[in-house]
Structures are given as C-alpha cells and as structure tokens.
C-alpha positions as CSV (number, residue, x, y, z in Angstrom):
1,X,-6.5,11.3,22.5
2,X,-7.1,7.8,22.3
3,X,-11.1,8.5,22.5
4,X,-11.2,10.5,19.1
5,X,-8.8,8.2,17.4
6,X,-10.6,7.4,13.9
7,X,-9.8,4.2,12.5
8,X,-9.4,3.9,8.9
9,X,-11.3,1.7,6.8
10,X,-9.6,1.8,3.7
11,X,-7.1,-0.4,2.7
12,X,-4.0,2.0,1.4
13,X,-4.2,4.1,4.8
14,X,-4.3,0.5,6.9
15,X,-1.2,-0.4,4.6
16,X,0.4,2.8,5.0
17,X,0.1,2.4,8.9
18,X,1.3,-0.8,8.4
19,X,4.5,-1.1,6.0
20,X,4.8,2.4,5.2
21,X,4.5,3.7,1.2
22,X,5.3,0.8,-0.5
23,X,2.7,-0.9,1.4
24,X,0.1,1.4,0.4
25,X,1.5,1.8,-3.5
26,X,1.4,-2.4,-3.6
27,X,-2.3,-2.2,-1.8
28,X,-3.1,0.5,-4.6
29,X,-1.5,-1.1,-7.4
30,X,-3.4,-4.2,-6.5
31,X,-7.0,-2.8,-6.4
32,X,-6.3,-1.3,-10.2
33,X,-5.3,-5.0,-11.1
34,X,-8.6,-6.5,-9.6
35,X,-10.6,-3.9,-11.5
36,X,-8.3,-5.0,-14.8
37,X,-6.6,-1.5,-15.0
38,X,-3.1,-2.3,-14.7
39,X,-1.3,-5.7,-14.9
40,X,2.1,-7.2,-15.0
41,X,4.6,-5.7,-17.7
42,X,7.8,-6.9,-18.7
43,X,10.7,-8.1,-15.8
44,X,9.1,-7.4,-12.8
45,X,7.3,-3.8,-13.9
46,X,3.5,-3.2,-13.9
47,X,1.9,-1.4,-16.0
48,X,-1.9,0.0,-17.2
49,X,-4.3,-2.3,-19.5
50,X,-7.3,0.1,-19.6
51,X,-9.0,3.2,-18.1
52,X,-10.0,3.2,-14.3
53,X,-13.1,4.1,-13.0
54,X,-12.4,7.6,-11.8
55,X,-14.8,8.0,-9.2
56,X,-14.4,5.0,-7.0
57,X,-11.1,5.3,-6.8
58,X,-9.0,7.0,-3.9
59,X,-6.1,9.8,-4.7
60,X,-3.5,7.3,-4.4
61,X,-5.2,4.9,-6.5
62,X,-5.7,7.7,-9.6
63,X,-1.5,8.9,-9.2
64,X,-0.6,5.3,-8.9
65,X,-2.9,4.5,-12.5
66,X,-1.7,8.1,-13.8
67,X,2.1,7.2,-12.9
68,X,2.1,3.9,-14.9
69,X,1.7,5.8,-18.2
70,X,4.9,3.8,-19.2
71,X,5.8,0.7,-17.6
72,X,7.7,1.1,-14.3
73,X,9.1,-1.0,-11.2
74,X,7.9,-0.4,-8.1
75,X,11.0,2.2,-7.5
76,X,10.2,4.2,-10.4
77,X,6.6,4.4,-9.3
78,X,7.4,5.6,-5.5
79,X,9.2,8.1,-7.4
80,X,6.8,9.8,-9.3
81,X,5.9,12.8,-7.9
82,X,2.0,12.4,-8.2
83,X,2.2,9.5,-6.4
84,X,4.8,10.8,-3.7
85,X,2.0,13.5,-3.2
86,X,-0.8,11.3,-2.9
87,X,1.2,9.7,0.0
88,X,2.0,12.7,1.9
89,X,-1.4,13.3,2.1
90,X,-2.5,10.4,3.2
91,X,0.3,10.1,5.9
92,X,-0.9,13.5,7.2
93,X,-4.9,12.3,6.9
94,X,-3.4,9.5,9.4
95,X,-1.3,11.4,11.6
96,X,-4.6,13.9,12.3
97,X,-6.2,10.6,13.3
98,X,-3.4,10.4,15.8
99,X,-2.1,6.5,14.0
100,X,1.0,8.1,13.0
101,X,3.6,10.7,15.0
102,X,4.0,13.5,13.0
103,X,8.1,13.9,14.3
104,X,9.2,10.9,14.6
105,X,8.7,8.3,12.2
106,X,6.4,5.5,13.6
107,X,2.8,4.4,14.6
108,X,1.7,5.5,17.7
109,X,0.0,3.1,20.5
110,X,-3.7,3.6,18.9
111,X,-2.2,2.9,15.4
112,X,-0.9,-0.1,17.1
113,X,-3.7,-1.5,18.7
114,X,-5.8,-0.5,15.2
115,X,-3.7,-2.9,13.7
116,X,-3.6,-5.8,16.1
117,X,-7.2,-5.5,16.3
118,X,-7.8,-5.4,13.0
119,X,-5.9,-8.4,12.4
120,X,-7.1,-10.5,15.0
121,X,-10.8,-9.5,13.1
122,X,-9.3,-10.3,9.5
123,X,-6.9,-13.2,10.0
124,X,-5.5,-14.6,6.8
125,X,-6.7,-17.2,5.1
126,X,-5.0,-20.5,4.0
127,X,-5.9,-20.5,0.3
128,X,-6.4,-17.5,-2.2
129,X,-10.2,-18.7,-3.1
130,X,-12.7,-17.1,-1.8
131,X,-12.2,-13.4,-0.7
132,X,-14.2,-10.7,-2.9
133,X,-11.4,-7.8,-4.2
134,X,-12.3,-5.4,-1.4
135,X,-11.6,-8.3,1.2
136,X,-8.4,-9.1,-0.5
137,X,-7.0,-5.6,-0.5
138,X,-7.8,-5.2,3.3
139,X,-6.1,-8.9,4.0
140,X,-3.3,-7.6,1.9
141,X,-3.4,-4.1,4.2
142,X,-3.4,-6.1,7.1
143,X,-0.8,-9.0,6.5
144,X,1.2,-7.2,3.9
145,X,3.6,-9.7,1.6
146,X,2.5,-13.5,3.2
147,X,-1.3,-12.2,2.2
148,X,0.0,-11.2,-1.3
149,X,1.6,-14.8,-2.2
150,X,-1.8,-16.3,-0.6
151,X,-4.3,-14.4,-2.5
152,X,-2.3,-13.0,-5.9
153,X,0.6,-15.1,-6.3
154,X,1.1,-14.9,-10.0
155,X,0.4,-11.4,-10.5
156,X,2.6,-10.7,-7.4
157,X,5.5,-12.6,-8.6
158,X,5.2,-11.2,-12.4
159,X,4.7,-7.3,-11.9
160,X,7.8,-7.7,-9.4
161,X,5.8,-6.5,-6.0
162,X,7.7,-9.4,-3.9
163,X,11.0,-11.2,-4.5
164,X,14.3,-9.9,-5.4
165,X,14.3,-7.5,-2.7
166,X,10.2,-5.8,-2.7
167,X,8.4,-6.1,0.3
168,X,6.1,-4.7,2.1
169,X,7.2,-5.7,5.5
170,X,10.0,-3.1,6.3
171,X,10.8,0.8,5.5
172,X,13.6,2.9,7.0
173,X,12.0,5.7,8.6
174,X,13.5,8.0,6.3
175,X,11.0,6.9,3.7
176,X,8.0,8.7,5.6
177,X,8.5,11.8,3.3
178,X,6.0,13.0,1.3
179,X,8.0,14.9,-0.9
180,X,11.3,15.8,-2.0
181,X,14.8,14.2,-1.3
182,X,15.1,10.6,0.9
183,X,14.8,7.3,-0.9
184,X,12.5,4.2,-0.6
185,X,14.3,1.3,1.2
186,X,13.4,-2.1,2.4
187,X,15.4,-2.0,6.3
188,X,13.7,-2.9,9.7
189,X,12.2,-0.5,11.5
C-alpha cells in the first residue's frame, strides 16, 4: 500500500492528519482570514467580514465561511452540520489515500512518515515575517498551535483559536466522526 499512498498537498487535509478536525477548521478558518473573509468577533468567536471567493476555496473552507453566518466559537462551528460534513469527507478522501485507518481512529505509518517528512521540509520559522498566506497555512498544517502564535498571534489570540483550552495539538479519538453524536474534545491521543 505504501507505493500508492498519495500525499496531500493541501493544508486542511495535512491538518486533519495532523490534529484532527479542529486542526483542519483552525487551518480553514485561517485561510478565510488571510483572504479578509472572516475575522475575530467578540470574546474569543470569529466571525465573516465579506464574501469569499467561491471558487478557490476548498469544501471545508465554503461550510466553515457559510457556518459563521452569526458569530460562533470554535465549538459552535465544529458543530454545524455543514461543516461536520465537509470533515467527514475529507477524513474519508484521506483514509482512501491510506494516511488514516478507517476503524480505528489514528494515522497510519505512511500518514506518519507524510508528516515527519513534511515537516522536516517546512520547519517553522522564528518570526511571523516573511511567509506568503499559502506558506503560512501549510506551516500552521504542519506545526499546528506553536506555528499559529509565530505567524498570527493577534488574530489567534482574539477570535479564541488558542488559549483557554483550543488547540490544535490533541483530539480524543472519538472526535473522528463525521457526523452525528460524539463531541469535540482537546485529550491526548
């Protein structure tokens, strides 16, 4: 299997494989902020500032924009159904790659050495100048909440994304589901 493993190259499925779906919701969320479609609402909740340019933008990316039609914490938004749908399909899209076990929750050994390679290839960078937005959302993919602080500190802190118990470092497998029942939750894995 390992010779027709297909390596994503966007940024939500690397954070999916990474930190699970609030990974890829935060890596979503993000890449509508660098295009100026949603920013930081009141007490830690994000929400949209103008239209997003359909077309460019992955399934995720269009539930996550659609699901901030009223302000919402990162909670509310992994529980919007669009958005829980939009997951599901990407978390199947990576378990047909064979990066994710369909049974059991978890990366498999090719999602694991996607990721370490990756990463050694991307390392993350000391300051927040620099990267263009589509570098920044794969460092954030990559390195998750430490690449967050680094390269969007202020937006980060305001809509709520870190801090006070968000990350994207952790899930409970039980937050794998796509759809339907089970709850997000920070935990180790």
């Amino acid at each position: 299997m390992a010779g027709t493993t297909r390596i994503p190259t966007e940024p939500q499925a690397l954070a999916l494989l990474r930190g699970g779906a609030r990974a890829a919701v935060t890596v979503a969320v993000l890449g509508l902020h660098l295009r100026g479609a949603v920013r930081a609402g009141r007490a830690g909740t994000m929400r949209t500032s103008g239209p997003a340019p359909g077309a460019a933008l992955t399934k995720l990316a269009k539930a996550v924009h659609a699901g901030l039609y009223r302000p919402a914490g990162m909670r509310q938004l992994l529980d919007r159904r669009p958005v829980r749908e939009a997951l599901g399909e990407l978390r199947a899209d990576l378990v047909g790659a064979g990066l994710l076990r369909a049974v059991l929750p978890g990366r498999t050994r090719a999602g694991r050495r996607a990721l370490r390679d990756l990463r050694a290839r991307h390392p993350l960078p000391v300051r927040g100048s620099g990267p263009s937005s589509e570098d920044t959302l794969l460092l954030v993919a990559l390195h998750g909440d430490r690449a967050l602080t680094v390269l969007a500190p202020r937006f980060t802190r305001d809509a709520g994304l870190t801090g006070r118990g968000g990350t994207t470092e952790h899930e409970l497998p039980r937050s794998w589901g796509s759809s339907g029942g089970g709850g997000f939750s920070c935990g180790a894995v």
